[in-house]
N, CA, C and O atoms as CSV, one atom per row, in Angstrom:
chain,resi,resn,atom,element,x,y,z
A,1,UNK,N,N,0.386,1.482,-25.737
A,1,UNK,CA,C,-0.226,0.474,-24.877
A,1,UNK,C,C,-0.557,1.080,-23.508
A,1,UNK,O,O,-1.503,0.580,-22.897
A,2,UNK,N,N,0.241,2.292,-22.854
A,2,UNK,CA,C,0.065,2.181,-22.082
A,2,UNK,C,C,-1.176,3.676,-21.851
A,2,UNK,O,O,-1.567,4.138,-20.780
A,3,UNK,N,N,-1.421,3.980,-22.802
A,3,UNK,CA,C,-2.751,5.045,-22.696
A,3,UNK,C,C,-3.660,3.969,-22.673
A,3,UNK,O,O,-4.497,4.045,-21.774
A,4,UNK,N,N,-3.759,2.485,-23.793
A,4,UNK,CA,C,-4.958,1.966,-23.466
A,4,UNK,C,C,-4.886,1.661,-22.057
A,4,UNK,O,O,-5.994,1.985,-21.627
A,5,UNK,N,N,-4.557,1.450,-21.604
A,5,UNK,CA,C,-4.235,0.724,-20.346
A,5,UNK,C,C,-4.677,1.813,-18.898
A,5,UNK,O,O,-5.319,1.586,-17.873
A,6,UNK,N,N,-4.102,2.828,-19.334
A,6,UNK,CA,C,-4.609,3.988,-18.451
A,6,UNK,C,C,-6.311,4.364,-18.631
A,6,UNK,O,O,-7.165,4.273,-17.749
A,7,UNK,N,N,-6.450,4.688,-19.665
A,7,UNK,CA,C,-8.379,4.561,-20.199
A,7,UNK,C,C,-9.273,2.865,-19.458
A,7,UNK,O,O,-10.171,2.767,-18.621
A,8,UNK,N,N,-8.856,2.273,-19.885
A,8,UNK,CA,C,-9.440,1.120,-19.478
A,8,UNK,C,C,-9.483,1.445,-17.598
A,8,UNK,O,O,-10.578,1.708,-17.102
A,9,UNK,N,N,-8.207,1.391,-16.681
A,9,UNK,CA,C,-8.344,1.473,-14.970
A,9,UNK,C,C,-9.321,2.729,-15.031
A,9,UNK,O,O,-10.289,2.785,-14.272
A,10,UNK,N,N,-9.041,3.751,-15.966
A,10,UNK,CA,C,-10.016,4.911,-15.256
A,10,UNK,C,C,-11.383,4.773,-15.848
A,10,UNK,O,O,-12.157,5.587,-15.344
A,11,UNK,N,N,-11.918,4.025,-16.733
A,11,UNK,CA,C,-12.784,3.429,-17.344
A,11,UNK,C,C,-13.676,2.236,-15.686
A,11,UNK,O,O,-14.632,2.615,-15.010
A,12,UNK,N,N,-13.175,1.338,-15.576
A,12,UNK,CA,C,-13.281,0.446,-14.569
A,12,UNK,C,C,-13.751,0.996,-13.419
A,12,UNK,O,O,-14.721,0.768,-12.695
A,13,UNK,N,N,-12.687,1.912,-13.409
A,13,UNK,CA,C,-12.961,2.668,-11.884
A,13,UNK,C,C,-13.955,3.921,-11.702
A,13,UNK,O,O,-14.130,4.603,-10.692
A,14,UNK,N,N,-14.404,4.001,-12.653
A,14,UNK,CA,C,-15.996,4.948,-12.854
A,14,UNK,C,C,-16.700,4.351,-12.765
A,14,UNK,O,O,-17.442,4.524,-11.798
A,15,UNK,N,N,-17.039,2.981,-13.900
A,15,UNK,CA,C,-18.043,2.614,-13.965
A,15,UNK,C,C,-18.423,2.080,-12.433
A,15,UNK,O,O,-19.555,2.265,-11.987
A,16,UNK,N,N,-17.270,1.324,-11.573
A,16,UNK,CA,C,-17.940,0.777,-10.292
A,16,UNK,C,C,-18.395,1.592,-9.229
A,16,UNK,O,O,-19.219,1.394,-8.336
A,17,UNK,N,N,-17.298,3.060,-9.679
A,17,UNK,CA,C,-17.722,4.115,-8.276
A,17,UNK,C,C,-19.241,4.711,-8.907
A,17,UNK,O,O,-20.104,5.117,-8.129
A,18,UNK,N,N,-19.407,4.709,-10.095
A,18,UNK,CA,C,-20.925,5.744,-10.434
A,18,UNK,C,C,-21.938,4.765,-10.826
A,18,UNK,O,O,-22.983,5.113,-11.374
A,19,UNK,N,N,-21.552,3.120,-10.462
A,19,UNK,CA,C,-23.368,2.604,-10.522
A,19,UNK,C,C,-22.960,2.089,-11.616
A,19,UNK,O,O,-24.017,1.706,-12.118
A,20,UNK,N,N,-22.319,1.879,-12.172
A,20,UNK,CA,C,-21.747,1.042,-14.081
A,20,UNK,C,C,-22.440,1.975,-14.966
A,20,UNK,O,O,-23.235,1.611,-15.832
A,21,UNK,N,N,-22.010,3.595,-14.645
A,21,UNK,CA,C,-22.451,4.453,-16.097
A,21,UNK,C,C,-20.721,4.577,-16.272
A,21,UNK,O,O,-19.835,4.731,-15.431
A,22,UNK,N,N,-20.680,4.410,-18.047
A,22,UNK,CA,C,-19.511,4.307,-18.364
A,22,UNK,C,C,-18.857,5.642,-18.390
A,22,UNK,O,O,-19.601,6.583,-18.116
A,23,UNK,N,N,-17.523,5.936,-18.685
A,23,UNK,CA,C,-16.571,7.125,-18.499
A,23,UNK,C,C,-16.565,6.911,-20.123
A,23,UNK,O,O,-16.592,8.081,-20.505
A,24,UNK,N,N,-16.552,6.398,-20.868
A,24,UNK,CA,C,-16.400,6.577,-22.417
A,24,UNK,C,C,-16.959,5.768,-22.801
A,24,UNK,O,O,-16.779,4.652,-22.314
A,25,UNK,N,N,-17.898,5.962,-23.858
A,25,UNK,CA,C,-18.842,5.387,-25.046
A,25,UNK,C,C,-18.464,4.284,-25.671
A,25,UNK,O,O,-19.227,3.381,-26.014
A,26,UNK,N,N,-17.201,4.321,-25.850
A,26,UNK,CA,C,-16.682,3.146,-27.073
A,26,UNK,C,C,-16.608,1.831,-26.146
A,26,UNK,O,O,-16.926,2.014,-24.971
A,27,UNK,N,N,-16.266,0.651,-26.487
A,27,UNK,CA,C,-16.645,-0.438,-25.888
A,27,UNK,C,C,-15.112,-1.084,-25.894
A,27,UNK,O,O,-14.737,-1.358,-27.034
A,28,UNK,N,N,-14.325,-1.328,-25.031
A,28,UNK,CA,C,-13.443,-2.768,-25.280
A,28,UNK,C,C,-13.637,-3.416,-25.813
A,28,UNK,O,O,-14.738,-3.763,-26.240
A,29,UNK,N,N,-11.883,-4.144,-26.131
A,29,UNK,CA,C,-11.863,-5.251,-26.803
A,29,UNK,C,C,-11.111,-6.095,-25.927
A,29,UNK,O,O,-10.509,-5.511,-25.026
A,30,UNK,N,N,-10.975,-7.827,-26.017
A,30,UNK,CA,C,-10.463,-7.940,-25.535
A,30,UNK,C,C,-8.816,-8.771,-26.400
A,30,UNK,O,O,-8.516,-9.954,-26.565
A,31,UNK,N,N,-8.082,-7.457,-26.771
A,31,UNK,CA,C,-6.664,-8.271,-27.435
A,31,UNK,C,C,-5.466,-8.934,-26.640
A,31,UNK,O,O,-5.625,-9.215,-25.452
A,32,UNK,N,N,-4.085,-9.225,-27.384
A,32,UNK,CA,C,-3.864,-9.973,-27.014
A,32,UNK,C,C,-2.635,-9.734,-25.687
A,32,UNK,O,O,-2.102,-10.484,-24.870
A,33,UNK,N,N,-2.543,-8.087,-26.048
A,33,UNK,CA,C,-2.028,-7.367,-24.799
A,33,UNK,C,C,-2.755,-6.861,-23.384
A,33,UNK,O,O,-2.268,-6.220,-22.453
A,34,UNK,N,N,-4.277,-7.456,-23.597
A,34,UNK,CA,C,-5.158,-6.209,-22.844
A,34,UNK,C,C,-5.725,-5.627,-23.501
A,34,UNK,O,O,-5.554,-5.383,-24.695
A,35,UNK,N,N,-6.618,-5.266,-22.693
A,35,UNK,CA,C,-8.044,-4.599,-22.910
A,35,UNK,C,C,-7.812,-3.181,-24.046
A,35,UNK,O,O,-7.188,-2.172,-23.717
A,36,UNK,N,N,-8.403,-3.366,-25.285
A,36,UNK,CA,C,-8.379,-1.918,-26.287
A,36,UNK,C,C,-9.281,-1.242,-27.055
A,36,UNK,O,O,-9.884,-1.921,-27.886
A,37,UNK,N,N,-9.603,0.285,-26.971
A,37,UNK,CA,C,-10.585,1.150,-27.914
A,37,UNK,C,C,-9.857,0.972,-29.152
A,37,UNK,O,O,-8.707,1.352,-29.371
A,38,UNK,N,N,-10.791,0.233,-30.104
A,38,UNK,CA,C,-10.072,0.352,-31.638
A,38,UNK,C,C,-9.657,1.701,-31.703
A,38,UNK,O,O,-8.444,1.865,-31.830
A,39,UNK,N,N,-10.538,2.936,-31.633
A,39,UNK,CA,C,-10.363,3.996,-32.109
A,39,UNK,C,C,-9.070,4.920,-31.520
A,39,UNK,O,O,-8.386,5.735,-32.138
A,40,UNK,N,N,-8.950,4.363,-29.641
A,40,UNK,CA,C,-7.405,4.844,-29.732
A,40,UNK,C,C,-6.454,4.098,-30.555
A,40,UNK,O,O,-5.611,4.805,-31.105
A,41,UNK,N,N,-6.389,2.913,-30.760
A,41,UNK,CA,C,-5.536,2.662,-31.224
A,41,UNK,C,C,-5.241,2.560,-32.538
A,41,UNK,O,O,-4.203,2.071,-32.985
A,42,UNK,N,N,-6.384,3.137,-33.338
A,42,UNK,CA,C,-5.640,3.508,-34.640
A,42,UNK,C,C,-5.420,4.556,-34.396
A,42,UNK,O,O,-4.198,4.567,-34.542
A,43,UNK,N,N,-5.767,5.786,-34.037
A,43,UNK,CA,C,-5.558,6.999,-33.608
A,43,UNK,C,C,-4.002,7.273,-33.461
A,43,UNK,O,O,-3.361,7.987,-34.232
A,44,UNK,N,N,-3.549,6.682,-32.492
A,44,UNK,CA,C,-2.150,6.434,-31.767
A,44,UNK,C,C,-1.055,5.646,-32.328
A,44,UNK,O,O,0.142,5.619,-32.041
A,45,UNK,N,N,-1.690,5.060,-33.128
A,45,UNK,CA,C,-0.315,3.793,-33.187
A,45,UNK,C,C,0.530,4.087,-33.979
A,45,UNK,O,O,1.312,3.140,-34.055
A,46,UNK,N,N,0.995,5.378,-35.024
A,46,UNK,CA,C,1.835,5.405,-35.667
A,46,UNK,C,C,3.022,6.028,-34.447
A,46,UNK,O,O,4.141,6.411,-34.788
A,47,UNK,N,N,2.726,6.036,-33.567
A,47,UNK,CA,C,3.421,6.337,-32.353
A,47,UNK,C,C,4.264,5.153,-32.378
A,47,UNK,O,O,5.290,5.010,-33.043
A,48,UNK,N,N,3.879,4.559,-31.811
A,48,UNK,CA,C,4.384,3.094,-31.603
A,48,UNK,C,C,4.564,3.216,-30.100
A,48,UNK,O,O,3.636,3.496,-29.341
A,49,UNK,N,N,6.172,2.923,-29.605
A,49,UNK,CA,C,6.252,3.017,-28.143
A,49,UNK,C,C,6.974,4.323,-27.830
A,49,UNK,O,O,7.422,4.453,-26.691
A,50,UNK,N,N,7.131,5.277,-28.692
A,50,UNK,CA,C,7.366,6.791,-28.315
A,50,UNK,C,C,6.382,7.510,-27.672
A,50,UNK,O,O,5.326,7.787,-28.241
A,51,UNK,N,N,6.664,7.885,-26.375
A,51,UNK,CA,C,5.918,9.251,-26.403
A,51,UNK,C,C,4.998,10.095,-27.563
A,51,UNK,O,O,5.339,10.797,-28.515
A,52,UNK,N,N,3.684,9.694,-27.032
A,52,UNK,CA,C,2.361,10.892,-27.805
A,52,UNK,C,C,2.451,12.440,-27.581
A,52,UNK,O,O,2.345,13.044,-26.514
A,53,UNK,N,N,2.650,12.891,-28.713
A,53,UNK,CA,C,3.027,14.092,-28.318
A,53,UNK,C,C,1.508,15.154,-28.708
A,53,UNK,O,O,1.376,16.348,-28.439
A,54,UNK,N,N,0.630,14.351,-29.321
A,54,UNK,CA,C,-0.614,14.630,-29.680
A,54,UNK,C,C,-1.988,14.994,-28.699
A,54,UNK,O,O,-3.001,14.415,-29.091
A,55,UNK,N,N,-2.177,15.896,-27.442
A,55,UNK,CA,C,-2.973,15.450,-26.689
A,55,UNK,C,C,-4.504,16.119,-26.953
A,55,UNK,O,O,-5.356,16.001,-26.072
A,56,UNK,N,N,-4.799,16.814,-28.189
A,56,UNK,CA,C,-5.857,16.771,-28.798
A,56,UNK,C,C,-6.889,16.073,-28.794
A,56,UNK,O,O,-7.927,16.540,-28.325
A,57,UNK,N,N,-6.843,14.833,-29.299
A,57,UNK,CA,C,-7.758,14.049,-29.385
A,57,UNK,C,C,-8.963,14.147,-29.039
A,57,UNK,O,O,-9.884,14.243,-29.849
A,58,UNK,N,N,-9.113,14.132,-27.671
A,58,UNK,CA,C,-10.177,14.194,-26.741
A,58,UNK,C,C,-11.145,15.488,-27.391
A,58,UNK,O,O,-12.325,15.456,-27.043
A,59,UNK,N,N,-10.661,16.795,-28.450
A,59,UNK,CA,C,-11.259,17.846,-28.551
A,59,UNK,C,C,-11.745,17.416,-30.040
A,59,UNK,O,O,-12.737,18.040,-30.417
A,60,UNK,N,N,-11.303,16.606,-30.819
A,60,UNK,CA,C,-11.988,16.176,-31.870
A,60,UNK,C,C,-13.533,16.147,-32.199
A,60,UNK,O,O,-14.160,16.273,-31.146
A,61,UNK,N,N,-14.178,16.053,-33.049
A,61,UNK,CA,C,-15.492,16.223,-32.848
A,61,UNK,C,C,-15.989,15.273,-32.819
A,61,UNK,O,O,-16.817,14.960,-31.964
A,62,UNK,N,N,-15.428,14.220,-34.205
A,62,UNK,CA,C,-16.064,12.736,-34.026
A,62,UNK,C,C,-15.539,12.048,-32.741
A,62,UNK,O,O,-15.740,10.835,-32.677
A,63,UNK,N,N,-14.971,12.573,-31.828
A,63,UNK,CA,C,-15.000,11.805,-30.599
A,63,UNK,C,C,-15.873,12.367,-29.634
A,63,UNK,O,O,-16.521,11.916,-28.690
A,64,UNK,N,N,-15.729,13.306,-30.062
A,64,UNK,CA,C,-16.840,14.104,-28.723
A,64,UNK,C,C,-18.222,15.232,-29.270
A,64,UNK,O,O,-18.259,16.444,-29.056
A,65,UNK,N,N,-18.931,14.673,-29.770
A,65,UNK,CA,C,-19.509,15.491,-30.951
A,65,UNK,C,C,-20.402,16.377,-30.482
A,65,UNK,O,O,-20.815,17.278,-31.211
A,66,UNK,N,N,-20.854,16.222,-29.089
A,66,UNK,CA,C,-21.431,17.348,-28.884
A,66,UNK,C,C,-21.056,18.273,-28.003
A,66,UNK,O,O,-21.859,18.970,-27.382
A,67,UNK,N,N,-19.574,18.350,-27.871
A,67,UNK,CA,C,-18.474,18.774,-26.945
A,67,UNK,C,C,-18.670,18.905,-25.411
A,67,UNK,O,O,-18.504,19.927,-24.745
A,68,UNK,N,N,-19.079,17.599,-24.949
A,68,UNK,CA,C,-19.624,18.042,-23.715
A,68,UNK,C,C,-18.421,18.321,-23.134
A,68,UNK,O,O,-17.419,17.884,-23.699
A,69,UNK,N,N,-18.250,19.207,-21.722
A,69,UNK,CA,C,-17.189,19.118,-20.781
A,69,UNK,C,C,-17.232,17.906,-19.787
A,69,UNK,O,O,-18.180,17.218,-19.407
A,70,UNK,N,N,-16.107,17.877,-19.539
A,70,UNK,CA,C,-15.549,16.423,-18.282
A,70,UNK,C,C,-16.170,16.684,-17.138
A,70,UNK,O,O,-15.682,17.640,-16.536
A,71,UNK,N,N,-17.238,16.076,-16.539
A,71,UNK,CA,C,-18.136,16.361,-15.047
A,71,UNK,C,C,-16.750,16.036,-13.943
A,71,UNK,O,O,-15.702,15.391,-13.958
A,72,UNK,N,N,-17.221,16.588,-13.378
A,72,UNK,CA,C,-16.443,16.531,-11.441
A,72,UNK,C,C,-15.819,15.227,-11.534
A,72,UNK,O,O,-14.623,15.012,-11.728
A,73,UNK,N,N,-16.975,14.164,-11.338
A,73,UNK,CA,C,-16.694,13.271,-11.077
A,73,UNK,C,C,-15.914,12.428,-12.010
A,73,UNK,O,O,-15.202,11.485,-11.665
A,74,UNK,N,N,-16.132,12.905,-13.392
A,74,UNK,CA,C,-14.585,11.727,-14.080
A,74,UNK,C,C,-13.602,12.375,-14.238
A,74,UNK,O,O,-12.657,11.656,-14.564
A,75,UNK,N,N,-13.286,13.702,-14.144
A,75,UNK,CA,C,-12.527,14.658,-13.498
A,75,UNK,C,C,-11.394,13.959,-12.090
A,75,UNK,O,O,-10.175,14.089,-11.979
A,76,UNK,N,N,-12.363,13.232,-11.184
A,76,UNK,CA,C,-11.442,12.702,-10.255
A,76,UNK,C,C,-11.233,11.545,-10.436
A,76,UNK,O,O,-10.376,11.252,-9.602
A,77,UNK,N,N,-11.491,10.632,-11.040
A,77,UNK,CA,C,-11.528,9.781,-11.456
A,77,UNK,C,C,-10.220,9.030,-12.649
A,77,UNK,O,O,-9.620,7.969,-12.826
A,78,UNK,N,N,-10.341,10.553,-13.293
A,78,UNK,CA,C,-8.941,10.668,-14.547
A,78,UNK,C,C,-7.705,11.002,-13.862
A,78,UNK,O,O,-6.692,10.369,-14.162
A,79,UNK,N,N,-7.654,11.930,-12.967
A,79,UNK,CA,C,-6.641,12.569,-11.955
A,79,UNK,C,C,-6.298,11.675,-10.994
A,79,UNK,O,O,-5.089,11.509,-10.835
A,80,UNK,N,N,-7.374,10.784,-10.009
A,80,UNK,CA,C,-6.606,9.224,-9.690
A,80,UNK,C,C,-6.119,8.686,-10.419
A,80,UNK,O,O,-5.043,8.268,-9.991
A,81,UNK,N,N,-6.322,8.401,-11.459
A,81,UNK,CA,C,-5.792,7.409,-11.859
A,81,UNK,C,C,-4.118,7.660,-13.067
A,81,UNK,O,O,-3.294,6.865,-13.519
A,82,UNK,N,N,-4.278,8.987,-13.161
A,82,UNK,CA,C,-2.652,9.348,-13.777
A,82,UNK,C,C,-1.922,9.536,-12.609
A,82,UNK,O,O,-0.695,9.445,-12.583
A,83,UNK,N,N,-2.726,9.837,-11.477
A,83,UNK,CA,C,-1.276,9.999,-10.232
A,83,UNK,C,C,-0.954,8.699,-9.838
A,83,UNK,O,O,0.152,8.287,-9.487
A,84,UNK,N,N,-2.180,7.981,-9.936
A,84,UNK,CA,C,-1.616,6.279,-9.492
A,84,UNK,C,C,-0.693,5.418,-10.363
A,84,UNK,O,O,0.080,4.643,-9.800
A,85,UNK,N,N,-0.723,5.506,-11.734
A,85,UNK,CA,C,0.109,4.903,-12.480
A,85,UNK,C,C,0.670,5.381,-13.703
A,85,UNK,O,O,0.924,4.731,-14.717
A,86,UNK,N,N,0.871,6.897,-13.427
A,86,UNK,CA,C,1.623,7.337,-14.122
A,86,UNK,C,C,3.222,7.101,-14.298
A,86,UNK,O,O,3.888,7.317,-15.310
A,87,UNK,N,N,3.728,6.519,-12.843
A,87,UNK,CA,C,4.945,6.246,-13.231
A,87,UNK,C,C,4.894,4.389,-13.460
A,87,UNK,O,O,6.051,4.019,-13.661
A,88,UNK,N,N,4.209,3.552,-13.474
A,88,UNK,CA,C,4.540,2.013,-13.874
A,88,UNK,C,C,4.050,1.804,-15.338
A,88,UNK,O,O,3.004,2.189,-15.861
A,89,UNK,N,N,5.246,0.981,-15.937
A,89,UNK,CA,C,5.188,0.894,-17.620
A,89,UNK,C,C,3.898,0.022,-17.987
A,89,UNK,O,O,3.171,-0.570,-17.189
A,90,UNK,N,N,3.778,0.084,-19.431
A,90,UNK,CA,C,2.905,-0.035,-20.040
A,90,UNK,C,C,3.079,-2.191,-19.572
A,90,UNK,O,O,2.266,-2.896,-18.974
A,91,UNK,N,N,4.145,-2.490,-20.040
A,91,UNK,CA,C,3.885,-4.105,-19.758
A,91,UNK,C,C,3.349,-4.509,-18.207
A,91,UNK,O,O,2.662,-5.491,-17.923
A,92,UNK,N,N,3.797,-3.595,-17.393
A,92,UNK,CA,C,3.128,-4.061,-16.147
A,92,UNK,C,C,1.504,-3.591,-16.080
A,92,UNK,O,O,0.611,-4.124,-15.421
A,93,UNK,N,N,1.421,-2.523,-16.896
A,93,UNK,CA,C,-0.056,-2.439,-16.920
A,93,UNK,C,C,-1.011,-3.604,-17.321
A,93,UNK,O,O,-2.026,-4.065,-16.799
A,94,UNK,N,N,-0.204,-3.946,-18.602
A,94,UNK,CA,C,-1.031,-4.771,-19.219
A,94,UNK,C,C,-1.325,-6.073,-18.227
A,94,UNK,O,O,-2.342,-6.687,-17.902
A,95,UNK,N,N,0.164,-6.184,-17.898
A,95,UNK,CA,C,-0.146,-8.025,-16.853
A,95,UNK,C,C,-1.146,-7.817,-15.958
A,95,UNK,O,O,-1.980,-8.689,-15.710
A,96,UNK,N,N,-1.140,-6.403,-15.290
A,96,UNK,CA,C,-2.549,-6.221,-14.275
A,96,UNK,C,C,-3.251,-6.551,-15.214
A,96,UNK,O,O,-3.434,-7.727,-14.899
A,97,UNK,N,N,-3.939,-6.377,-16.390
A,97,UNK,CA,C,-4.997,-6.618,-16.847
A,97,UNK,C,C,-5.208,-8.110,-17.287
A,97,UNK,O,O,-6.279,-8.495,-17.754
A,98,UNK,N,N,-4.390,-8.724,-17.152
A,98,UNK,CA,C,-4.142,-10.607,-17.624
A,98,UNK,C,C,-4.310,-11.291,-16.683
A,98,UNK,O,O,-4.183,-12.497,-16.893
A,99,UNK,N,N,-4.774,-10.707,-14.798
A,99,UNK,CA,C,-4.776,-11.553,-14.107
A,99,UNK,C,C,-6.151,-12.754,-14.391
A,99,UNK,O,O,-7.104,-12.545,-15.141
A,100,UNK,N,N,-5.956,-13.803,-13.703
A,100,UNK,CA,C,-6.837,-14.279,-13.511
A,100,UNK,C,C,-8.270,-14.103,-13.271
A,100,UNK,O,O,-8.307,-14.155,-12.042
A,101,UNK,N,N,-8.972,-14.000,-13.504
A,101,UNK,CA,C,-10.271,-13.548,-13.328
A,101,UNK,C,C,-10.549,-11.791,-13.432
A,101,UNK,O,O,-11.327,-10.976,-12.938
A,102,UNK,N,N,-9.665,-11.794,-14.170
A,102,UNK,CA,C,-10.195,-10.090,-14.882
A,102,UNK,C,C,-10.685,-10.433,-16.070
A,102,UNK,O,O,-10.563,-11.470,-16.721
A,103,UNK,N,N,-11.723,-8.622,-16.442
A,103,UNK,CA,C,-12.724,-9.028,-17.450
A,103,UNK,C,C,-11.954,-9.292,-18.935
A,103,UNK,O,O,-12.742,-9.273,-19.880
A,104,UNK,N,N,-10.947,-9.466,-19.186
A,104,UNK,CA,C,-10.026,-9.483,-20.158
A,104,UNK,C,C,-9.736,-10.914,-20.607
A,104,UNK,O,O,-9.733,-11.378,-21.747
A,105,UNK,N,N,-9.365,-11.805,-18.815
A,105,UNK,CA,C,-9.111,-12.969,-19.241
A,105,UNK,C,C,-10.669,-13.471,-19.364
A,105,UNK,O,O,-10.867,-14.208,-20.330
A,106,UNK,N,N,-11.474,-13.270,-18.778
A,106,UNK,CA,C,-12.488,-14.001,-19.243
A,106,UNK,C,C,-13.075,-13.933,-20.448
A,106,UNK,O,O,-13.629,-14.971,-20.810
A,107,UNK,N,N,-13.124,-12.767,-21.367
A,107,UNK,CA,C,-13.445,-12.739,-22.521
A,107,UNK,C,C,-12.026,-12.900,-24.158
A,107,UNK,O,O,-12.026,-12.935,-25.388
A,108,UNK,N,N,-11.397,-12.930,-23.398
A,108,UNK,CA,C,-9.874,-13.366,-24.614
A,108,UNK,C,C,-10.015,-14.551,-25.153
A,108,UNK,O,O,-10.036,-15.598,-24.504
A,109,UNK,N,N,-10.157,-14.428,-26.803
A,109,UNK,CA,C,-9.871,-16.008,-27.303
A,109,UNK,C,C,-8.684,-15.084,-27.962
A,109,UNK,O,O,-8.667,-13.889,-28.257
A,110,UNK,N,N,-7.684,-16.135,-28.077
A,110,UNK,CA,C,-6.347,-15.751,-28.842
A,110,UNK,C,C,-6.762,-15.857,-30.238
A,110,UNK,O,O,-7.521,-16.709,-30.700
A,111,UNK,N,N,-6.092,-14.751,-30.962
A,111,UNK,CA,C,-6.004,-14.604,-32.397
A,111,UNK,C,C,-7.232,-13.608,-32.886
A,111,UNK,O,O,-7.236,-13.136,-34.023
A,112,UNK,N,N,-8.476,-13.278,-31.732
A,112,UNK,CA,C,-9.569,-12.749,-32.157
A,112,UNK,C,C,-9.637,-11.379,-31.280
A,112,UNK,O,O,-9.705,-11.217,-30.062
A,113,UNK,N,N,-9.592,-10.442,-32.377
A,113,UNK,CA,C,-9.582,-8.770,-31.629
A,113,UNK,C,C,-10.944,-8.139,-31.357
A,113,UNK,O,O,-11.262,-7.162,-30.678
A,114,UNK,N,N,-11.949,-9.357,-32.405
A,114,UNK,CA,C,-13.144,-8.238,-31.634
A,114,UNK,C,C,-14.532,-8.771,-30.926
A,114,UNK,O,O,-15.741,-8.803,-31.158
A,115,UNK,N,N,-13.509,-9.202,-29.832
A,115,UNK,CA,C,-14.075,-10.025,-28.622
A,115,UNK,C,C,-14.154,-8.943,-27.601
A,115,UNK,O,O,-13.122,-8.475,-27.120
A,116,UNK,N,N,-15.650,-8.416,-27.160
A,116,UNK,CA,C,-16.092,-7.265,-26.765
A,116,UNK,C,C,-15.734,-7.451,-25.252
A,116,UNK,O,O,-15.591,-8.631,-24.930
A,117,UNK,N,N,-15.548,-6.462,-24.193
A,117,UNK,CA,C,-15.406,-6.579,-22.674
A,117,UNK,C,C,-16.835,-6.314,-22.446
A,117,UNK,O,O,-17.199,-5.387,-23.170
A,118,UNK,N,N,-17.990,-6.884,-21.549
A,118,UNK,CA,C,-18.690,-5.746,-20.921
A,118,UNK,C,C,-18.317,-5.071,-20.573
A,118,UNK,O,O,-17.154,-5.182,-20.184
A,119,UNK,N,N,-18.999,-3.866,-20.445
A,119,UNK,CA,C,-19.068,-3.036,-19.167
A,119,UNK,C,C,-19.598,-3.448,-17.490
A,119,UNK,O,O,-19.308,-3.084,-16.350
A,120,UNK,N,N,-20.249,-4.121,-17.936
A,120,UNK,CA,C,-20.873,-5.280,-16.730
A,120,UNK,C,C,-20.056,-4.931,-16.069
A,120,UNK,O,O,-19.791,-4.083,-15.217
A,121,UNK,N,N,-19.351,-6.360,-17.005
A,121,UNK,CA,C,-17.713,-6.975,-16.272
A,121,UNK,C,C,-16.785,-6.360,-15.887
A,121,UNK,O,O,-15.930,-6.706,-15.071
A,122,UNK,N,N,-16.915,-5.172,-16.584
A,122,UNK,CA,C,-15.612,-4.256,-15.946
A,122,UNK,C,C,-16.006,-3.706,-14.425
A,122,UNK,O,O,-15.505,-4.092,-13.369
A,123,UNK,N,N,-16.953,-2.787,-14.588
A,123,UNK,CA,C,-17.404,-2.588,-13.437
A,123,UNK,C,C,-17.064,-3.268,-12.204
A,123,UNK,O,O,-16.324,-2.827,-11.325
A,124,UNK,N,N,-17.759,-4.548,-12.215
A,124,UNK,CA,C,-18.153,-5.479,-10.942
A,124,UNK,C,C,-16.377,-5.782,-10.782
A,124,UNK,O,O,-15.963,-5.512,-9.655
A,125,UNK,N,N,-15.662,-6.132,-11.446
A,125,UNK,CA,C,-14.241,-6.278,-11.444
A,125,UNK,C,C,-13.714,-5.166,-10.656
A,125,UNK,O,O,-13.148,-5.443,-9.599
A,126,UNK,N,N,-13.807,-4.091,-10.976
A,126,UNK,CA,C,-13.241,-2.831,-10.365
A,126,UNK,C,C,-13.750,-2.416,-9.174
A,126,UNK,O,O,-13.248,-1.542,-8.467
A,127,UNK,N,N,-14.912,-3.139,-8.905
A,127,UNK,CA,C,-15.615,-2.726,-7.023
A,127,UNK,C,C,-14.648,-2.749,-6.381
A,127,UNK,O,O,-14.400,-1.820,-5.612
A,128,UNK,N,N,-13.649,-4.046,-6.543
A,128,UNK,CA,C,-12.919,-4.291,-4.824
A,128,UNK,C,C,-12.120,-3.672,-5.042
A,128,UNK,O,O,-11.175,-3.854,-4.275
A,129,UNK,N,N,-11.860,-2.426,-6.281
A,129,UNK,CA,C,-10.746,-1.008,-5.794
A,129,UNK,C,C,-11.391,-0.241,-5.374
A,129,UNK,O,O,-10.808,0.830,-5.544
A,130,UNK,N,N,-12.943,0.016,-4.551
A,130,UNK,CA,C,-13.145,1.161,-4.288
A,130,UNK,C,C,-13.245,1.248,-2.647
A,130,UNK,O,O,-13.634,0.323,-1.934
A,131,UNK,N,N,-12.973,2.071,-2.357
A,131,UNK,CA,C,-13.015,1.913,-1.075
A,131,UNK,C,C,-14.756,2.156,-0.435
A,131,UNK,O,O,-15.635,2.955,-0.758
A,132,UNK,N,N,-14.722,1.505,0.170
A,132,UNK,CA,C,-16.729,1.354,0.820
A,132,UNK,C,C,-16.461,2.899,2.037
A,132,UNK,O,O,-17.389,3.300,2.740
């Protein structure tokens, strides 16, 4: 939970600092913990709540198929955002993502997982973390 959770803030926080071009292709959902990439989370979940000891992924091909490298800018973007909440757990992540008028609660119907986030929404949500 708490990688989705980390992808999604550094997700948010690109799209509002670079104009709403996204940091990753795949689209949110909105479940019933917070915001999730199906594909991490089948990827991940035989994990459960242990430590991933897997950090590959990202070099896979069907995820990254034409192997681009990580630009500057989501480069700082990824690096804010593991120094910022690398140490608070995954349930407090998630409740940040349950506040009131985040793009999560506005698109959550309970019981339904593939209730899409914009990107819009994420974006414009994540402005008032950036500093002007």
């Amino acid at each position: 939970m708490k990688l989705q959770k980390m992808v999604y803030f550094a997700h948010g926080l690109y799209l509002a600092a670079y104009n709403k071009q996204p940091l990753i292709k795949e689209t949110f959902q909105a479940w019933k913990f917070g915001p999730v990439v199906p594909d991490i989370y089948h990827t991940y979940k035989f994990y459960g709540s242990t430590p991933i000891a897997d950090t590959q992924w990202v070099l896979r091909e069907d995820v990254n198929p034409d192997n681009s490298p990580i630009d500057d800018n989501a480069r700082k973007i990824i690096d804010y955002t593991w120094n910022t909440l690398k140490g608070i757990n995954a349930v407090k992540l998630s409740n940040w993502t349950h506040q009131e008028g985040s793009p999560w609660a506005k698109h959550y119907v309970p019981g339904v997982n593939e209730t899409f986030i914009p990107n819009d929404d994420i974006g414009t949500y994540f402005e008032r973390f950036i500093a002007n």
